[in-house]
C-alpha positions in Angstrom: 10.8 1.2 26.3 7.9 -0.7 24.5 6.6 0.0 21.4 3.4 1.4 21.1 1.8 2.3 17.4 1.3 5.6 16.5 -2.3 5.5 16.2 -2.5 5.2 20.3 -1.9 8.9 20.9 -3.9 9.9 17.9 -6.8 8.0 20.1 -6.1 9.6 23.3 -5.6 12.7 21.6 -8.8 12.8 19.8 -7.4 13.4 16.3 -8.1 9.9 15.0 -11.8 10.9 15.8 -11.2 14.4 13.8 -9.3 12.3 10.7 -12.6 9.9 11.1 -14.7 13.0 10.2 -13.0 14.6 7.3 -12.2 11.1 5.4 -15.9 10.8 5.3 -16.8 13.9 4.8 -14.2 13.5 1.9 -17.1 10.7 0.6 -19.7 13.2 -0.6 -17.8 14.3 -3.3 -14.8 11.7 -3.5 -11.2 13.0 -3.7 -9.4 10.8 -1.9 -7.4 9.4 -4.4 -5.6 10.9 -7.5 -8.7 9.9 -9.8 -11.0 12.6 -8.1 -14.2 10.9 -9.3 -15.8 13.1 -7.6 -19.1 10.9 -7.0 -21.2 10.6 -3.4 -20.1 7.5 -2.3 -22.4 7.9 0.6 -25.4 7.6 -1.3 -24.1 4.3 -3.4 -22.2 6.3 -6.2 -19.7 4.6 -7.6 -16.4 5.6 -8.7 -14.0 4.2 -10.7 -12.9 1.8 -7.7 -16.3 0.7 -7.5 -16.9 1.3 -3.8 -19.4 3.2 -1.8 -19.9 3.8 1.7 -18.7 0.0 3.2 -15.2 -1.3 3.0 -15.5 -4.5 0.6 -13.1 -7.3 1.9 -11.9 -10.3 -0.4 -9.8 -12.1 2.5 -7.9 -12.0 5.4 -5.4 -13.9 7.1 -1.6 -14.5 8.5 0.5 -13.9 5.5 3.9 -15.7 5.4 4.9 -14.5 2.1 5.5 -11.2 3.0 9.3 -9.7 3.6 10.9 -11.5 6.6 10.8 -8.2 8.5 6.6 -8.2 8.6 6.3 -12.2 8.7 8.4 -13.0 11.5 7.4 -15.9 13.2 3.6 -15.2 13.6 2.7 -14.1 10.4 1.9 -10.7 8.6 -2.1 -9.6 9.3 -3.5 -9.0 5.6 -6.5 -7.8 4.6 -6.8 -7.9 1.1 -9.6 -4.9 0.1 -11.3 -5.9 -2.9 -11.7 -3.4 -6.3 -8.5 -0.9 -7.0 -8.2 2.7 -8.0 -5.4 1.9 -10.0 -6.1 -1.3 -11.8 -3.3 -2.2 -13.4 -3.8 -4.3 -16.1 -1.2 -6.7 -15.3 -2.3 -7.5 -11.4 -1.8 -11.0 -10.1 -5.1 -10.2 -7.8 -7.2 -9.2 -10.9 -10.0 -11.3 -9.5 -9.9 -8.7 -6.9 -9.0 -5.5 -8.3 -10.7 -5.3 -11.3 -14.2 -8.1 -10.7 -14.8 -6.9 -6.9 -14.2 -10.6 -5.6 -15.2 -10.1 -1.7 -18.0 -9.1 0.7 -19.1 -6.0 2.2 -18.4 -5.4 5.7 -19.4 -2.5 8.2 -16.7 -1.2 10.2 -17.4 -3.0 13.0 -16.6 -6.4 11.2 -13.8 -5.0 10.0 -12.4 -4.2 13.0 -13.3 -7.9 14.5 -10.9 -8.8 11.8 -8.3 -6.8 12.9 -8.4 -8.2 16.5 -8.6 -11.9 15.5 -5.4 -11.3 13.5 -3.9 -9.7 16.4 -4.9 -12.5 18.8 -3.3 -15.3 15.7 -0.3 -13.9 16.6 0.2 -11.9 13.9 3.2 -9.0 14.1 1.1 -5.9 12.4 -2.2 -5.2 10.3 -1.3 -5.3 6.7 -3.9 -3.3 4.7 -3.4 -4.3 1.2 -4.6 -1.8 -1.4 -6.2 0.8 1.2 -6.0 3.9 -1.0 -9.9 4.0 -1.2 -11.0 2.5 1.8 -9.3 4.7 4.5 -12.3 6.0 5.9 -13.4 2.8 6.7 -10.0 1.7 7.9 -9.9 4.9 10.4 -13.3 4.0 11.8 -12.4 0.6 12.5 -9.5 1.2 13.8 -11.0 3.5 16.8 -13.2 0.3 17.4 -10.3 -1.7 17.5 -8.7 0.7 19.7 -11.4 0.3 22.2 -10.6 -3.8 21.9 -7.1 -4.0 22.8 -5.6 -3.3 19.4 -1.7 -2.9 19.8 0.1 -3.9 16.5 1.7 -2.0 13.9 -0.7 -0.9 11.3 0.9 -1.4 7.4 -0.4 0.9 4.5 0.3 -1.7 1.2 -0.4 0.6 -1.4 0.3 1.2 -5.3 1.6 4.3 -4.3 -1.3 6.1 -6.8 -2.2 8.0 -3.8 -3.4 11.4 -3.2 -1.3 13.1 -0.2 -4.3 14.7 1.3 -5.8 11.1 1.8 -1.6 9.8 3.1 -1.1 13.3 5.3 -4.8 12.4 6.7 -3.0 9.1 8.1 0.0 11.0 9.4 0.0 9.8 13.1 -2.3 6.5 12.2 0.1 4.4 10.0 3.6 2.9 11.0 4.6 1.0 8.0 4.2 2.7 4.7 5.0 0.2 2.0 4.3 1.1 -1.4 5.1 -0.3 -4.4 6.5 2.4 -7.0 5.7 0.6 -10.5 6.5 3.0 -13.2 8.5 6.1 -14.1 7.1 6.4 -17.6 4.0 8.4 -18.4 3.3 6.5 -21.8 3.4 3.2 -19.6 1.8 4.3 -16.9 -1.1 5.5 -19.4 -0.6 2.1 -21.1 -0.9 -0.5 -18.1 -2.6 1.7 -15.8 -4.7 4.6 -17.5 -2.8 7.0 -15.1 -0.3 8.9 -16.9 0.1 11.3 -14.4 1.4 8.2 -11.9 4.7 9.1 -11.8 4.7 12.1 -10.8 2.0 11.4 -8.3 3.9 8.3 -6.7 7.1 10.6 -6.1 4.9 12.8 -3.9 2.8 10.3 -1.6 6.0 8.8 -1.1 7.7 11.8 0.3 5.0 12.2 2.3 4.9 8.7 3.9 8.8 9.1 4.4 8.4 12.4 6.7 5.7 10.5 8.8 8.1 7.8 9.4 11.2 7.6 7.9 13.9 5.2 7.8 12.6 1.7 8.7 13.3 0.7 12.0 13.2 -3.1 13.6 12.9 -4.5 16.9 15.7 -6.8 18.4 13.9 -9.7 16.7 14.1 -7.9 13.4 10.3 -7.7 13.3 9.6 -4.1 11.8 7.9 -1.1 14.2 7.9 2.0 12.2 9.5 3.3 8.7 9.1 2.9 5.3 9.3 -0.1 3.1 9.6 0.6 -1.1 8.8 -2.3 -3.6 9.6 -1.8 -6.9 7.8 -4.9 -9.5 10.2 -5.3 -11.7 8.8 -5.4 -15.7 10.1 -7.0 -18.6 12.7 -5.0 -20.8 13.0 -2.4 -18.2 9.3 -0.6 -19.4 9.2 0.8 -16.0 12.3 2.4 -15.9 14.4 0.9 -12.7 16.9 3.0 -13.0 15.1 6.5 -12.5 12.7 4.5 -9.7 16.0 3.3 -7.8 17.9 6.7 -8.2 14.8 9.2 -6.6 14.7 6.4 -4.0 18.4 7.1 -3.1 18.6 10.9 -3.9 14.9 12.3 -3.0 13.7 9.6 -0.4 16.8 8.2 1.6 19.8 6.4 0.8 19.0 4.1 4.1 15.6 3.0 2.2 14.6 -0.6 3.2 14.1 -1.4 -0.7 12.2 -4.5 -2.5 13.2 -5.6 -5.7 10.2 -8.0 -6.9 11.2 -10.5 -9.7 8.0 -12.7 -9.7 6.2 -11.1 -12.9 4.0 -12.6 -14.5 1.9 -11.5 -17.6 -1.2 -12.0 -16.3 -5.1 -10.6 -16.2 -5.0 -8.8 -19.9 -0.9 -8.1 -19.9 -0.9 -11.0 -22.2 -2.8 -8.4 -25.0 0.6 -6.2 -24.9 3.4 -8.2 -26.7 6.0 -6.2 -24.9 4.9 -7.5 -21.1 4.0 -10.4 -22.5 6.7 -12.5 -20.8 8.9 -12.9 -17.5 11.5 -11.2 -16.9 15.4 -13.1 -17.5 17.8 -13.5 -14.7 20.5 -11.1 -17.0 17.3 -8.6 -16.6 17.2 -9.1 -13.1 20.8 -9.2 -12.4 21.2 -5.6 -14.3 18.5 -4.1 -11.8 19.8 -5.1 -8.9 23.5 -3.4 -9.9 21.2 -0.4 -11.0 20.0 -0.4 -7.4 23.2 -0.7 -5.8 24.8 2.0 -7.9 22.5 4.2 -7.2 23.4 4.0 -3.4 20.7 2.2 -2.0 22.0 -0.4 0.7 19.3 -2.2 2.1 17.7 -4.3 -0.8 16.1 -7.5 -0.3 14.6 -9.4 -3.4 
């Protein structure tokens, strides 16, 4: 049988037009994400992630440096989103995240770019740092519905997400793919001004893995539906690997399609914090990966 994304039936069903609704109704008052600025994004409030009622987008295009299992041979869809609600003071897209590099664009354009990714060639939609954009994304998506829009849709997230916003995309998203970055409050506080990440990350990711589960690939090994965990490695373990790689195996799923990052770098203002102010070594790298593999995981790529 053909694959068909999720989102299809949630069109025909009419809940995509119901989810549509209450992620902007959500706007008034904003809680969709752990910050619960609680501003009126509809009438140009701003928020900590700086944006109101329009999706702002910094690029998009086929991305070939994505895992093998979204590349393929025609290329993962990104759209990169621009401004964060996490804004990690380390992020190699700080342009993005933190000085809103990018346009705004209605949902309509932003559905045209789903569809001319689709028609590149492109295996899936890769929505990179969504977390305060999904209303837009949902609205878009139901135009893109109407266009012929047929490819896995990927949630690339931080993982700082609230799980009212992740069970409003239960039945939308196919790929879940967030990268869990810290298990330590007093560094989450310290490189993110979210102490409370940890514990937040653990949930949303729960929640992504009973939408989809294990991930699962096509006879080309092109993924169709499941969930994807990064995990940016950090220099002298200050993200605690170990714990992050152990909840994975024992609270998420042993069979966890896991990504162990190694390409740190102490970039936007990490360079102010002499203890990321480095790479990471290979004997630091090396030691996370056994961590990893001790802790029962299976399918780790890096």
């Amino acid at each position: 049988m053909d694959f068909q994304p999720a989102y299809i039936e949630a069109y025909k069903r009419g809940d995509l037009e119901r989810k549509i609704e209450q992620a902007f109704n959500a706007l008034h008052s904003c809680t969709l994400c752990p910050r619960q600025c609680k501003v009126d994004r509809s009438s140009r409030q701003r928020g900590i992630c700086k944006t109101g009622i329009q999706a702002k987008v910094a690029s998009y295009q086929p991305h070939f440096g994505e895992e093998k299992v979204l590349v393929g041979s025609g290329g993962s869809g990104t759209i990169f989103f621009s401004n964060c609600n996490l804004m990690c003071n380390f992020c190699q897209n700080f342009d993005i995240s933190h000085s809103g590099q990018g346009e705004e664009v209605t949902d309509t354009q932003l559905a045209n770019m789903m569809i001319w990714l689709q028609n590149y060639g492109c295996h899936n939609i890769n929505l990179v740092t969504p977390s305060h954009i999904v209303p837009q994304i949902l609205s878009a998506l139901k135009i893109s519905i109407e266009n012929g829009l047929s490819i896995p849709l990927v949630y690339n997230t931080s993982s700082y997400d609230s799980v009212f916003t992740i069970k409003l995309l239960d039945g939308i998203i196919d790929i879940y793919m967030p990268d869990f970055k810290f298990m330590d409050p007093i560094q989450s506080e310290l490189n993110m001004n979210a102490s409370d990440y940890p514990e937040i990350a653990k949930r949303a990711i729960l929640e992504m893995y009973r939408q989809v589960g294990d991930l699962v690939v096509d006879s080309k090994g092109i993924a169709q539906r499941g969930l994807i965990v990064r995990h940016l490695l950090m220099p002298g373990n200050t993200n605690g690997a170990k714990e992050i790689f152990e909840f994975i195996s024992n609270s998420v799923s042993r069979n966890t399609f896991t990504n162990i990052l190694k390409q740190y770098q102490p970039l936007g203002t990490a360079s102010q914090i002499p203890q990321i102010n480095k790479r990471i070594t290979d004997i630091e790298f090396n030691q996370s990966l056994e961590l990893a593999r001790l802790s029962g995981l299976h399918r780790i790529i890096y």
